[in-house]
Phi, psi and omega in degrees: 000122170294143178274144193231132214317318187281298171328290165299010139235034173259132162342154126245151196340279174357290199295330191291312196313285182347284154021273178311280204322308190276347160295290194307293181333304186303242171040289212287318188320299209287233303251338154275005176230002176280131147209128209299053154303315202133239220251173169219157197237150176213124201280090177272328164355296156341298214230120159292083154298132161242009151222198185273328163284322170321304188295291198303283169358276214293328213248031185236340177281324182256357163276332169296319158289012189096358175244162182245153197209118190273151149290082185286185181151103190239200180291331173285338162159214181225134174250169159230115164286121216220101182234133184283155164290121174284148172259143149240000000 
């Protein structure tokens, strides 16, 4: 049986767990580091992504919710940049 592009990026339990979890972190970072200034650096150094879905999962949630959001990786460690979208 061939596999099809939804089927091979649906979540397993594990991951939805991951998921949650890692929402409540993001969640609690932004609303004690936001003040609407501009970016917010959120450390996945810190924090166990453990895959590719995970990663795609967290930053497809919070883009949907309004932010645009990069992926860094320098010498100090690897981020997810949490910047809100401006409407125009």
């Amino acid at each position: 049986m061939t596999v099809t592009p939804k089927e091979a990026t649906k979540l397993s339990r594990s991951e939805i767990s991951q998921v949650k979890s890692l929402e409540i972190e993001i969640d609690k970072y932004l609303a004690n580091n936001y003040n609407d200034s501009g970016k917010v650096y959120f450390s996945t150094s810190d924090n166990d992504i453990s895959n590719d879905k995970v990663f795609t999962e967290i930053i497809r949630k919070y883009e949907k919710a309004g932010w645009k959001i990069t992926n860094v990786s320098d010498r100090e460690g690897d981020y997810l940049v949490f910047e809100p979208r401006r409407r125009k």
